[in-house]
Each structure stands twice: as C-alpha cells, then as structure tokens.
Residue, then its C-alpha position, 0 to 999 in steps of 0.5 A: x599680598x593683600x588682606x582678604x576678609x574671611x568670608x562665614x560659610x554657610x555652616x556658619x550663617x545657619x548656626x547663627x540664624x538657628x540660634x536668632x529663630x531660637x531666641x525670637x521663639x523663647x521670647x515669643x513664648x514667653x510674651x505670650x504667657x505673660x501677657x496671656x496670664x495678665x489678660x486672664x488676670x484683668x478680666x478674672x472678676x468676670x469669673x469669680x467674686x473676689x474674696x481675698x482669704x489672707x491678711x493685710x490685703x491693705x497693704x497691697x491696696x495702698x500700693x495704688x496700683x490696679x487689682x488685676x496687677x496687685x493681686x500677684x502678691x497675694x498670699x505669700x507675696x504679702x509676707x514677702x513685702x513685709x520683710x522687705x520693708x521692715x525685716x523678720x521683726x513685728x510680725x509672726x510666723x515670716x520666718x519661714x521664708x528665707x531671706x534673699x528675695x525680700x531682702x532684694x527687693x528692699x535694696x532695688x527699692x531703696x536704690x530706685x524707689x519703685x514699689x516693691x510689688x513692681x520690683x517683685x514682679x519685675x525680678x520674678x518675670x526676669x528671672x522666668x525669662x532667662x530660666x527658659x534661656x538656661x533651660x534651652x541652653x541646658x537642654x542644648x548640651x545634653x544634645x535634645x533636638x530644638x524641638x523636643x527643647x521646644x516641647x519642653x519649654x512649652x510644657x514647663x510654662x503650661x504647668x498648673x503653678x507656672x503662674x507663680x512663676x511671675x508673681x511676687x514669690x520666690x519660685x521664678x528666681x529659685x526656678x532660674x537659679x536650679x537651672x543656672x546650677x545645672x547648666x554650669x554643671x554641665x560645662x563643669x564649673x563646680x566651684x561657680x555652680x557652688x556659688x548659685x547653690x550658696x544663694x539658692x539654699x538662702x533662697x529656699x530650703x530646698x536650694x541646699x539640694x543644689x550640692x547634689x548635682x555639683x557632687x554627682x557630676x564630679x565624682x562620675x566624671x573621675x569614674x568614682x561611681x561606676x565601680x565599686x573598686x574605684x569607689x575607694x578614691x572618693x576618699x583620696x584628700x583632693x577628692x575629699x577636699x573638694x567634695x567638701x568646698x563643693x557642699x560648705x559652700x553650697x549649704x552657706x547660705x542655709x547655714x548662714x540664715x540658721x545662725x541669724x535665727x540661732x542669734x535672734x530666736x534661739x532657735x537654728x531651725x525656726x524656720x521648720x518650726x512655724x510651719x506648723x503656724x500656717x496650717x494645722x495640717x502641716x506636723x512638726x515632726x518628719x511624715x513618711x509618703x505613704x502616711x501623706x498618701x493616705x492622708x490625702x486620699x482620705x481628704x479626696x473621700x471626706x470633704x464636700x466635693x462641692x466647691x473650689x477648695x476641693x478642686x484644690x485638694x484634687x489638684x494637690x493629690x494630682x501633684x503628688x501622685x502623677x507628678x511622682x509619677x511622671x518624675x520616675x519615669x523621666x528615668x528613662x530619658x537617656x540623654x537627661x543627666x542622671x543627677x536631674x531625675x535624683x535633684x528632681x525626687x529631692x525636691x517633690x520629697x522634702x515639701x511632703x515631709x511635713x505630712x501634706x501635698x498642699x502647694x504642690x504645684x508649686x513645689x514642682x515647678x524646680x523639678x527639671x525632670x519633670x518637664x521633660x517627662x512629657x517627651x516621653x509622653x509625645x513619643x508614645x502618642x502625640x494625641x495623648x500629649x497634646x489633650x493633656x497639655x490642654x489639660x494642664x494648660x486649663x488647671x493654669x487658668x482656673x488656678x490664675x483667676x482663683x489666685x487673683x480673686x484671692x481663693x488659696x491655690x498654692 
C-alpha cells in the first residue's frame, strides 16, 4: 500500500486563511495608528507653540534624537529614564513609579547600547502590538464575532490616552500584561496567569488587582459562587491553598517592592506617600467618589474655561463620569466574563481615591470593559457609534499635539 498525503479541507484552508486576514487586519490597524500619531506628532509645531511644563527637558534634548520623536518621554517618561539610569537615588519623588519598566529598559541598554528612550519606545509599541494580538485572542474565546472584535479593536486604539500607549510610559506593557492575564484565565492556566499578576503588580500598583480574575474563574469553575450552599467549600484546604498561591504569588511583586522601600526609606508605602508631591490636588488620605465628583464639577464651574488646561479638566471629568458610565453598562455583554466588568471598576477606582480625576484617560485604557461597552453602542444606533468614535478619535489628536508640544495631558 502506498502513503497518500492527507489532503486540508476546505473547512481547514478557511480557518487558516481567516486566521491570516486577521492577523494582516491587526497589524494593518496597528501601522496605521503608529504611523498616524507619528505623523501628527512631526507636524504638531504647525498647531501649538512648544512650551514644555516639566523638568529635565535636557535630558531628552541630549538624546540627539528629533523633537517629534523625543517628545514621547515627556512628563513621566523623564522619570522613568532617570530611574533607568541611576536607580531610586539622587532624585525626589520617582518613587511613585514602580520598577519593572525602568529597570528593563536599563538591562536592554546595557546588553545593546541603544538609547533608552529608543528602548522605551520600542517596548511600549511592541508590547501595544501584541495586547491587540491577546485582545483578539481573548475575544476570540469568549466567542465575539471578527467583527465585533474588530469594532472593539478599533475603539481601543481610538480612545483619547491610547497615545500613551507608545510613549515611554508603563501603559503599553501593563495594558499587554492585563490582557495576557485574562487570556490565560480563559484557558485556565492559573498558576502562569499568577506569574504575569506577579510582574504587573511591580508594574503598577493597580497590577495586584490581576488576582481577581485569577480567583474569580477559579471558584466559578468548581460552582463555589453559584450557591450559597456551596459557598462553604471555598474553605476545604485545596481550595484554600490555592486561593492563596494564586494571590501570594500575584501580589509578590508589590510586596517585593514594598520591602525595598521599607529597607531603604523606612517607608513600605513610600510610593503612596509622594504622591501628594506631584500635585497639591492629590490627598494623602483615601477619598470617596462621590467627594471627587463634586470636587471635579466645581473645577468645571470655577477655573477660566479659556484656555487648554480646561479642556483638560473637561476631558478628566469625562473619564470619570462617562467612562464609569460606560463601564457599567458593559454588564450587559453576556458573552464578557463577569471578572472583566469586576477588574475593570477596580482599576477606574483605585486612581480616584486620591481624591482627583486627573489622568484618567490614562487610567482607563486597562479597563478591558471598557472597549467592548461600544458594542453596545453599535448595537443600538451605528450612527450614534460611528459620531462618537469620531469623537473620541479628535480628543486623541488634540491630546497627541498637547502632549508632544509639552502641554499636561495625563
């Protein structure tokens, strides 16, 4: 008898050339946005004077690179770099960002000697590259259609602190590993999804939260939160034991970073207390949302509505009322995981607390429900989804040339 070579099907060949359009649309989406925010960012002095409001601007001029390309290390970026470059010493208040990504662009620059704000751009794009990957992938599982996944995608780029997402800040490698997170959750692989909580809670603060999904899943799974009668079982010793590995490991990397300042500062929670450094709108004690509504409101009435730092506080009041807003709603998307809408409101939250809406945009772009909120959108009125798309998509732009030109955005 001879060999014959199984020949595909058809079923076969159209799974694999649906999962090549796919992969050729993400990466087409992405181009796009990349290129188009650099675009914007080259001929942003066509727009607005540049006028840079943060310290050691220097730093980013003695890089020899361009303007338009330096300028994404502004603001935070610069702390960033000086951590990189010289540790948590020598300089005031950079203790309020966590180590991970500092400390990885300092070891990709000493194994290849590329600038560090080339190294931050790179890990941030890469990292934005492959979350629109794990977002499809995610999505994929919970058994959205390509094109809600699509709609989704779009949105998620579109929103008004996607910019950051290829700057030199932590927001494209935290957005990567949120998504990483749940995409191993939904295949159940708790102990590696633990790992990925492990690094982002030394990432950001707001990483440790990663344990929830994690513990959500795991319970729901074994029906411990479907009944009450079974609730009891949660305390049986494997599920015990577990529950615990699942959060010790998660929270390892803030409780790793809260010793070194504990052994250095004396202080575990140093990283809280600066905060207050950086702007004398953010208290040291916790502050309950309704007091940072009204505090924001009051803003909106009092400060001169004449110039771009209002556009600001509009833009933040936004963010923390629509954004809420559309947050809560997503509880309606049957097919989302119920530990997405749960990790979602932790993360709007905790920022808030501090008594402040500012940098919400920012603060927003981990919140997976969030995107997939304006599916709802879309299934109510396409016309109503595609204007605000384009509104958002203009809050992007006028925030890009703001934050290029050195005007506080988020």
């Amino acid at each position: 008898m001879t060999n014959q070579k199984r020949q595909p099907t058809e079923k076969t060949v159209t799974l694999r050339s649906t999962r090549k359009n796919e992969i050729f649309w993400l990466f087409g989406l992405f181009i796009f946005w990349r290129l188009g925010l650099f675009l914007l960012a080259y001929v942003a002095p066509l727009f607005l004077k540049y006028q840079p409001s943060f310290p050691y601007v220097n730093m980013l001029v003695a890089s020899g690179l361009p303007r338009w390309l330096y300028s994404w290390a502004n603001f935070d970026g610069v702390h960033y770099l000086t951590i990189a470059r010289q540790g948590y010493f020598g300089t005031g208040l950079i203790q309020a960002f966590f180590p991970v990504f500092p400390f990885s662009l300092k070891l990709i620059h000493q194994f290849t000697g590329l600038n560090l704000i080339t190294i931050g751009l790179l890990i941030s794009n890469l990292s934005t590259l492959v979350s629109l990957l794990l977002i499809n992938a995610s999505l994929k599982l919970w058994r959205f259609s390509w094109r809600q996944r699509f709609i989704v995608l779009i949105t998620f780029l579109s929103l008004p602190g996607s910019l950051f997402l290829g700057a030199v800040y932590t927001e494209g490698l935290f957005v990567m590993l949120v998504w990483l997170n749940l995409y191993l959750v939904a295949q159940k692989k708790y102990w590696w999804a633990s790992l990925v909580a492990l690094v982002a809670s030394a990432t950001r603060l707001t990483g440790v939260f990663l344990v929830l999904p994690i513990i959500y899943d795991y319970l729901a799974q074994r029906g411990l939160l479907q009944h009450w009668s079974q609730a009891k079982k949660i305390f049986h010793y494997q599920n015990l034991s577990r529950l615990f590995y699942f959060s010790f490991v998660g929270s390892l990397g803030l409780l790793g970073y809260m010793f070194y300042l504990n052994q250095v500062y004396h202080d575990p929670l140093y990283f809280l207390h600066v905060q207050h450094e950086f702007g004398l709108d953010k208290a040291e004690t916790i502050i309950l949302y309704p007091q940072v509504l009204w505090r924001a409101f009051k803003i909106l009435l009092t400060v001169c509505p004449f110039n771009l730092k209002y556009l600001t506080y509009v833009e933040e009041f936004l963010g923390g009322t629509v954004g809420l807003g559309l947050i809560l709603w997503s509880w309606q998307i049957k097919k989302m995981p119920r530990y997405v809408f749960w990790l979602s409101l932790a993360f709007f939250f905790l920022p808030t607390m501090i008594g402040t809406f500012s940098s919400m945009s920012r603060y927003l772009l981990p919140a997976a429900s969030l995107p997939l909120s304006f599916l709802l959108i879309e299934q109510k009125n396409r016309w109503l989804f595609v204007f605000t798309l384009i509104g958002i998509i203009g809050l992007l732009l006028i925030n890009t040339v703001m934050f290029i030109q050195g005007y506080w955005v988020a």
